[in-house]
N, C-alpha and C positions, 0 to 999 in steps of 0.2 A: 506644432506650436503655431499659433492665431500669430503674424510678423504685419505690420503697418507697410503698407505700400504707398511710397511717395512716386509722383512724376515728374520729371525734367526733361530741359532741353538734353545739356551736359552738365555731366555730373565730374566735379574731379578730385582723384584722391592722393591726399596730401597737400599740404600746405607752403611749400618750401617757393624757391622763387621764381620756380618753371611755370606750375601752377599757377601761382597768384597774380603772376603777369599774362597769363594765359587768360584767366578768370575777367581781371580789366578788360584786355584788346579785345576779345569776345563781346562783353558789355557793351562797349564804346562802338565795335563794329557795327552792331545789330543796331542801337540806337542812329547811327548817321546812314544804316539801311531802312528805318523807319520800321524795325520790326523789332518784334517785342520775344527775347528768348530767356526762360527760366532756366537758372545755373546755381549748382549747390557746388561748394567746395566744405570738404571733411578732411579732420586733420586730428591725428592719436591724442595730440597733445592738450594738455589744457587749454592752451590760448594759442595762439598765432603767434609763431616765434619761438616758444617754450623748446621746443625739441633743433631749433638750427643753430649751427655753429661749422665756422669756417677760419680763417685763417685771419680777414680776408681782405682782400683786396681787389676792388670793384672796374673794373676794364666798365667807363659810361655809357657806352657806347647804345645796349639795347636800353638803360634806364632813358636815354636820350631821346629814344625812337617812342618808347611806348610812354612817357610823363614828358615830354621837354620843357612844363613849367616844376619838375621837382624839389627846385630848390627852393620856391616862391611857398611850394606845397609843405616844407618845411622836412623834407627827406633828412634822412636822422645820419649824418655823414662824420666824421669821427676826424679826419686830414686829409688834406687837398695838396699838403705841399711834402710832393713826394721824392725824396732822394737815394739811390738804390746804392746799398755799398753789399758786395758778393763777395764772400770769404771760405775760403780754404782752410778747414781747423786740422793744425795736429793735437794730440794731448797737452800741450802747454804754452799752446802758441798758434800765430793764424797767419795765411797770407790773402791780402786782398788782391781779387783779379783790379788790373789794369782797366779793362775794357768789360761792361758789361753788355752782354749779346743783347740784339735787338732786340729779340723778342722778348728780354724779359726788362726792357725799360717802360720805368710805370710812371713818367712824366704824362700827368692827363689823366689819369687814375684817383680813384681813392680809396683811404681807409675807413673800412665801416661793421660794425657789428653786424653781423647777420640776423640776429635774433632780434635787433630791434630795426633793423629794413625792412625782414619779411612782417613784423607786428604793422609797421607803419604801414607796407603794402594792402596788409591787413585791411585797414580802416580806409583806405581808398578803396579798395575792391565793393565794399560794403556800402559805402556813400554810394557808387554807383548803381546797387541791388540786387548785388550777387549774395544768397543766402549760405553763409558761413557757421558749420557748426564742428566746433573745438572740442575734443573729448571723445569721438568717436571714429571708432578705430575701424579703416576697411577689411573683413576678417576674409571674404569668399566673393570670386566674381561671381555675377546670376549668366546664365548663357539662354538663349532660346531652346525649343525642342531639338536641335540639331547638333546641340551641344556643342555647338564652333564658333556662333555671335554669340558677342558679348551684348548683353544688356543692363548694366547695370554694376550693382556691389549691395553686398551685406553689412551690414556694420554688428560689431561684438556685442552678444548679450551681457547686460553687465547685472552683479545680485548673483553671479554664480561662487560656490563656495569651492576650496581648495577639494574635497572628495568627488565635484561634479556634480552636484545637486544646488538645485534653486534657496535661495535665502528670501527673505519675506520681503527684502527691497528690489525682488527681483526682476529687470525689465529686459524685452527680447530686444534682439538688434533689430534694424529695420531696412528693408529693401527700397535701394535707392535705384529706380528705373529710369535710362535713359538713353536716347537716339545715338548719345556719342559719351564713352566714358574714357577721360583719360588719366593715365597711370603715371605719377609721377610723386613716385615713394620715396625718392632719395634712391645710396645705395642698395644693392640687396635685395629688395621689398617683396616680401613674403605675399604678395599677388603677384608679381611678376613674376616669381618660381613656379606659384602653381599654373598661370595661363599661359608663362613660357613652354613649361612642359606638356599643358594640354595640345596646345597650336603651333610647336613647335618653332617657335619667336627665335630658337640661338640654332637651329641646323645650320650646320655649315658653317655656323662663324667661328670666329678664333675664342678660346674661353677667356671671358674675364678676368682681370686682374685687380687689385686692392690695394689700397694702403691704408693703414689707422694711423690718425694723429691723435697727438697728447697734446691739448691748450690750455691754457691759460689765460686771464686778465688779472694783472698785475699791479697793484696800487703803489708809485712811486715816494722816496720824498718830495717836497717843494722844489728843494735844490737837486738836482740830480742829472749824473753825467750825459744819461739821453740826452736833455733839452739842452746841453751843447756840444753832441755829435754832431759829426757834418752829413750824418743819414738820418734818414726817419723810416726807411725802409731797409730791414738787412733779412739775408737769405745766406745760410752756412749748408757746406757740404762736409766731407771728412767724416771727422772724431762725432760721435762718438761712435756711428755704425763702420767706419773703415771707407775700403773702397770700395769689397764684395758685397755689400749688404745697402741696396735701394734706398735712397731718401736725405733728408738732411733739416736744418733748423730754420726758422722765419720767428725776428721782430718787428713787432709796427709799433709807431708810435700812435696812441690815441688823444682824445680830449681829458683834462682833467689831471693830467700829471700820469695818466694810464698806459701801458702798454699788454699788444696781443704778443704771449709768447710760444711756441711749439714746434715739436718734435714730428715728421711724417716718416713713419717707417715702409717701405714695401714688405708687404706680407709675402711675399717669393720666396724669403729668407729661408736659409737652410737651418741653420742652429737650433735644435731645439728648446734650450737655456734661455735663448734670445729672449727677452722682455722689455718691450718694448715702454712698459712704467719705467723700468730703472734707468737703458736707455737716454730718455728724458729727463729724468733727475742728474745724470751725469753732463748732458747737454746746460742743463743750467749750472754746473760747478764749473765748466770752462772759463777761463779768465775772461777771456773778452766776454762773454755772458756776465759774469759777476759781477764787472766794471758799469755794469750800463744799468743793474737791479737791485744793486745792494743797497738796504735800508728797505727795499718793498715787500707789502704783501699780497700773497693771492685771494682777492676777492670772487673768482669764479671758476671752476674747471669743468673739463671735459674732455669727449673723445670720439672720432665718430670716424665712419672710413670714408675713403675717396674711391669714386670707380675710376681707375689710372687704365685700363686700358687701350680705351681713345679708338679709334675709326675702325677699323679692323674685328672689335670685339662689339660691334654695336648689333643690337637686336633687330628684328624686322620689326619698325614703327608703328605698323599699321595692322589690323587685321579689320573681319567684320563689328562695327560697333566699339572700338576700340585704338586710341593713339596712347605712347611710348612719349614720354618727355624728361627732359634736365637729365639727373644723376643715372635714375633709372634707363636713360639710354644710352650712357656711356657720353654724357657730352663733355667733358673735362679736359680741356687742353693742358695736356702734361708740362708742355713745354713753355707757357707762358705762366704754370703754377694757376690757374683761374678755370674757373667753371659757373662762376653767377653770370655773367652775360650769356653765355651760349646757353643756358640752362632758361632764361628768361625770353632769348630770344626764339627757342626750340616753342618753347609757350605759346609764343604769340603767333606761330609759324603753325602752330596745333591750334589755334582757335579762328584763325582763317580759314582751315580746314573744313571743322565743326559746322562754321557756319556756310560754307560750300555746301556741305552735306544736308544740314539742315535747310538749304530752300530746294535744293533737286529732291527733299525727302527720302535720299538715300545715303545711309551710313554702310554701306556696305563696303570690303578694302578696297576693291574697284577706285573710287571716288577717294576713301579714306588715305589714297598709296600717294597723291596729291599733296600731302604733308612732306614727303620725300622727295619731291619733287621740288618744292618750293626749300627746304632746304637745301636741297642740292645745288637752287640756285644765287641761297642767300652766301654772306660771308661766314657762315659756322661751317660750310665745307672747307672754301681755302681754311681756312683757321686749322679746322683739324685736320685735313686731308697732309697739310706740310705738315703735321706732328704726327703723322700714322706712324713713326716705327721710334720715336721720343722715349717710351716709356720702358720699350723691350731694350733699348741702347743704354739705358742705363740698368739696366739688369744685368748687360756682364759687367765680369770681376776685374777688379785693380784698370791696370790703366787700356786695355779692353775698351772699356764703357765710351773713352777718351779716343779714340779710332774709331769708335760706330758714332758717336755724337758730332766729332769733326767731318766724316764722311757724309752724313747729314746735309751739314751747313752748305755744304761743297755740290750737293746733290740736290740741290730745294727740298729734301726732306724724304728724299728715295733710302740712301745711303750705298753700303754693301749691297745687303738682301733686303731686296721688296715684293711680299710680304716679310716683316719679319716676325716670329713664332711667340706665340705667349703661351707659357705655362700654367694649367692650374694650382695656385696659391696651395690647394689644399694638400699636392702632391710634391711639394718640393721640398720639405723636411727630410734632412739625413739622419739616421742614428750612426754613435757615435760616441765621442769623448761624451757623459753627460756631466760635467759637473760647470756648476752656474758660477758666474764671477763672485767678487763678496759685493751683496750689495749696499747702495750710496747709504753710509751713514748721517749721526749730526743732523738728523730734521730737528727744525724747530717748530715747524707747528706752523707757522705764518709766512716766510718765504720757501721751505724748503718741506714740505707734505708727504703725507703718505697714502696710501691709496684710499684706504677709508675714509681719511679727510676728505680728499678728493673729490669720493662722492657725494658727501656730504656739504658741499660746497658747489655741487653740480645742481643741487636742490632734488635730486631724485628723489623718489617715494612711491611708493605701488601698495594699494592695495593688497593688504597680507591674506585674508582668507578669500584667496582666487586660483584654481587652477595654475600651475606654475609654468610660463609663457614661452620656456626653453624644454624644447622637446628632448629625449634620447632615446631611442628605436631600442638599444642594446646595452643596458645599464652594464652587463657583467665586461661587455671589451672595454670600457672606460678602467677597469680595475685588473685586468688583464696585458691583453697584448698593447694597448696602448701605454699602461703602465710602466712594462718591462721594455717594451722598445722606448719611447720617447719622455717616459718618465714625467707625461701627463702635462703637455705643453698648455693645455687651457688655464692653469693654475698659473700662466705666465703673460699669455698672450693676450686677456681680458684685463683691460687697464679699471674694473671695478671691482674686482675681489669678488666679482659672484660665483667662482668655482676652485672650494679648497678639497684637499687631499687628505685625509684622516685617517689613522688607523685604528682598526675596531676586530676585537680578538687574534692580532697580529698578523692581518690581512689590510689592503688597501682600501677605505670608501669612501666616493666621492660625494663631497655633500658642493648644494646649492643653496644661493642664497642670492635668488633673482631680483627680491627688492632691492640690490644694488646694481642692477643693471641699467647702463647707462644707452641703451640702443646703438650702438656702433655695429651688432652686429659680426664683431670679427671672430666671434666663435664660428660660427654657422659657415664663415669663406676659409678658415686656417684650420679648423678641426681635420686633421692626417686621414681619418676615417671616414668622415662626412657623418658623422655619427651626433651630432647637434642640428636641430632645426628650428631657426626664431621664427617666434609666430609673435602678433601682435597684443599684449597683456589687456587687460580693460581698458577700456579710452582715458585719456587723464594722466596714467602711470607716464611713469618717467622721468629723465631731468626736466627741471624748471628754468633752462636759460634765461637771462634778461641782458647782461652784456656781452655775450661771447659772438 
C-alpha cells in the first residue's frame, strides 16, 4: 500500500497535557533559539480534549512555569477557592479527619476540567505553529533498518470495513517521520506495549499498577447544600470499597452550580464480583454524598484509568529516536491524588531534550538519556521519589495500609520496606464465593444512571462497520476456564457495557459491543488471563468529552 510520507522535527502522539505542554515549550524554545523546528502533535480523538478526563485538580505550579500569563490568556479554570474536608465513610455515616496531611492540602490549587484545559492548550500550542491533527490515531511505531530507532508513527487506515476489506471511502494512515518522537498515550497506550516489548522499556522494573475511576459532572440546583458547605474540595475513603480494596471518592466544586463527582478503584482488587460501576452508584447513595446532590443531574460521564504505580514502576524514558512522557510514564503522584503537573512538566523536560537533540543532530538515547537527567534534577523527583511506596501501602488490608502509610510519614516516604513490591493487576483475582451483591436499585435516569446511560452521556460513538478495536487471541478461554473460575469479571470490570455474557444452545457466548467503549482501557490491565488486547479504533471513535 502507496502511505504519504510527512517530515518533522518531533512529532508527538497524543494529545493530553504532557504533550501539549511539551509541543508549547518546544515552540517557544526553538523560537528564542532563533530556530525554526516543525512539530506535529496527533491525537485519536476528534478534537483536543474530547478523550481527557480527570478528577481534577490542578497543583499551578508547571502551568506557571510554561504560560505565567495564563490567566490574562483566559485559561478555562473552574475554582480557585479551595477548601479540603477528608472523610472516613462507614455505610451510614462518616468521620472527618481532624487534620489534613500536608501533602494533600490544595490551598494554591485549582479546580478545572481537563477536557477543556487540554482543548484551550490546544489553541495556544496552535497559535504558536505547532501542526495539530485530531482524529488520527498512532496505530504502529516506524523503526530504522536496525529495528531498535524509532523514527517516527503510523497512523490508522480509516475506510476499513468490519471483514478487513477497504470500503470506497477508504484512505491509508500516514507515516509521520521524525528526529525525535514522543510517546505520550495516557495510560496503557498500545504503542507503548508494543515498543515496550520491542526495546525492552519495563526490564527490571516493578510491573505497573492501575486504577479506573467513574466521574461525573453533575448539574446542581440554584440552592444547594454545596454552595454552603465549609469545603469545596472533599476526598472519601472507607464505604463503599472497605478497607481491603484500594481507592476511595472525590467532590469538587465547579463553576455554574457544577460539581466533578467519582469513584477510583484500584484494580489489585481481588473479588471477582467487584464492579466497580455499582461500587460507584453505592458511593453516590451514602448520606453525606446525597446531602451535597440531591435535586441534580448528571450532565457528563465517564471513566478512564490512572497509572498509580509511581517511581518504582516507571519505564526507561529514553531510547534511540524516542522520549516516554505524563501517564504513559508513570508520573502520578499517588499521594498528592495529581498527575497534570508532573505530566506537563515531564513535557516540557521532553522538549528541552528534543531540542538538545535536534541541534547536536543526534537523537540517539546517548543524548536522549538527558531527559532523565533533567528530571532527576527537576522537582517531579522529590515529588515522587517521597511517594515511591504510597500506592503499594495502601494496597494492604484493613488497618495494615494505616502502619505502612504512618511509617511513611515518619520515614520521608521510605517506610517499613524500600523497595516496596507491586503486583500485577491482572494476577490478583481470587476465585471463590462468586456471587455479586444485589445491585444499586431506584435509578432515575438523571441523577442516579445506569451504564448505558452512562455512555451515552459520555458522547461515545465509533464507527460501526470497522474492524472491532478489542482484540481476543483465544475466543474459547473467555467461555471456558475463565468462565467457570471467575465467572467472566469483564462483564463487571468495564464501566461501558462493552462486554455481555449470553447463552447460545446452553452454552456460555461472549458478545461485544465496542461501540461502547469508553477508552479506559481497564480490560486489557485486569483481564485474569491477559487474554484482551486494546488497540486504537479509527481516529475520531470514542467519548466526546467537553466538561469532565
Amino acid at each position: 500500500m502507496q502511505r504519504e510520507q510527512l517530515e518533522f522535527d518531533v512529532v508527538f502522539v497524543g494529545g493530553g497535557p504532557a504533550n501539549l505542554a511539551g509541543a508549547i515549550h518546544l515552540k517557544r524554545l526553538a523560537a528564542q533559539a532563533g530556530r525554526e523546528v516543525e512539530i506535529c502533535l496527533i491525537e485519536k480523538a476528534e478534537s483536543i480534549g474530547a478523550h481527557s478526563l480527570s478528577g481534577a485538580v490542578l497543583d499551578l505550579k508547571a502551568l506557571t512555569e510554561l504560560l505565567p500569563d495564563y490567566a490574562t490568556r483566559g485559561c478555562p479554570i473552574e475554582e480557585t477557592d479551595l477548601r479540603d474536608g477528608i472523610f472516613y465513610l462507614t455505610p451510614r455515616g462518616q468521620i472527618r479527619l481532624p487534620l489534613t496531611p500536608a501533602f494533600m492540602h490544595n490551598a494554591g490549587c485549582a479546580v478545572i476540567s481537563l477536557s477543556k484545559f487540554c482543548a484551550w492548550l490546544g489553541t495556544v500550542a496552535e497559535e504558536l505553529g505547532v501542526n495539530i491533527f485530531p482524529g488520527f490515531a498512532g496505530v504502529e511505531a516506524l523503526y530504522d533498518e536496525s529495528g531498535r530507532r524509532v523514527v517516527g508513527v503510523r497512523t490508522g487506515d480509516k475506510g476499513i470495513g468490519k471483514n478487513g476489506t477497504p470500503k470506497s471511502n477508504m484512505e491509508p494512515g500516514v507515516d509521520l517521520r521524525a528526529a525525535v518522537t514522543v510517546l505520550g498515550e495516557g495510560p496503557k497506550g498500545s504503542l507503548m506495549r508494543e515498543v515496550g516489548k520491542r526495546l525492552g522499556l519495563c526490564d527490571g522494573k516493578m510491573p505497573q499498577t492501575f486504577e479506573t475511576a467513574v466521574k461525573e459532572v453533575i448539574e446542581l440546583p440554584a440552592a444547594n447544600a454545596f454552595q454552603d458547605s465549609p469545603f469545596t474540595v472533599i476526598h472519601t475513603f472507607g464505604f463503599p470499597l472497605g478497607l481491603d480494596t484500594k481507592g476511595g471518592g472525590f467532590l469538587y466544586r465547579m463553576r455554574e452550580n457544577r460539581v466533578a463527582l467519582g469513584l477510583v478503584v484500584g484494580l489489585d482488587y481481588e473479588n471477582p464480583m467487584l464492579e466497580p460501576y455499582q461500587e460507584f452508584l453505592r458511593f453516590k447513595r451514602h448520606p453525606l454524598i446525597v446531602g451535597l446532590i440531591r435535586g441534580g443531574k448528571v450532565l457528563q460521564q465517564g471513566a478512564k484509568t490512572l497509572a498509580a504505580g509511581g517511581w518504582y514502576t516507571m519505564p526507561q524514558l529514553a531510547m534511540d529516536g524516542a522520549l516516554v512522557v505524563g501517564d504513559s510514564a508513570c508520573m502520578l503522584n499517588t499521594r498528592r491524588l495529581k498527575g497534570i503537573h508532573t505530566a506537563m512538566k515531564s513535557g516540557m523536560l521532553a522538549a528541552e531534550t528534543a531540542l538538545d537533540a535536534l541541534e547536536r543532530a543526534d537523537a540517539s538515547a546517548a543524548v536522549l538519556r538527558g531527559y532523565a537527567d533533567r528530571m532527576a534534577a527537576s522537582w517531579i523527583r522529590s515529588e515522587l521519589f517521597a511517594a515511591r511506596n504510597f500506592g503499594q501501602a495502601l494496597s494492604r488490608k484493613g488497618l495494615g495500609k494505616f502502619i505502612a502509610v504512618g511509617a511513611q510519614l515518619l520515614t520521608g516516604g521510605r517506610g517499613l520496606v524500600d523497595p516496596m513490591q507491586t503486583v500485577d493487576d491482572a494476577a490478583t483475582l481470587k476465585a471463590g464465593q462468586l456471587s455479586a451483591p444485589a445491585p444499586v436499585a431506584d435509578l432515575d435516569g438523571k441523577l442516579y444512571i445506569d451504564k448505558l446511560t452512562g455512555v451515552y452521556l459520555s458522547g461515545a460513538t465509533h464507527e460501526e462497520d470497522q474492524p472491532c478495536h478489542l482484540l481476543i487471541p483465544d475466543p474459547e478461554l473467555c467461555v471456558t476456564r475463565c468462565w467457570q473460575t471467575f465467572r467472566s469479571p469483564c462483564t463487571r470490570f468495564c464501566p461501558g457495557q462493552v462486554y455481555e455474557m449470553e447463552t447460545e444452545g446452553g452454552r456460555p457466548r461472549l458478545k461485544l459491543n465496542p461501540s461502547n467503549c469508553l477508552h479506559c482501557k481497564t480490560c486489557e490491565i485486569k483481564d485474569p488471563y491477559k487474554n484482551i488486547l486494546w488497540s486504537c479504533p479509527e481516529g475520531g471513535g470514542g467519548p466526546k468529552f467537553t466538561i469532565t
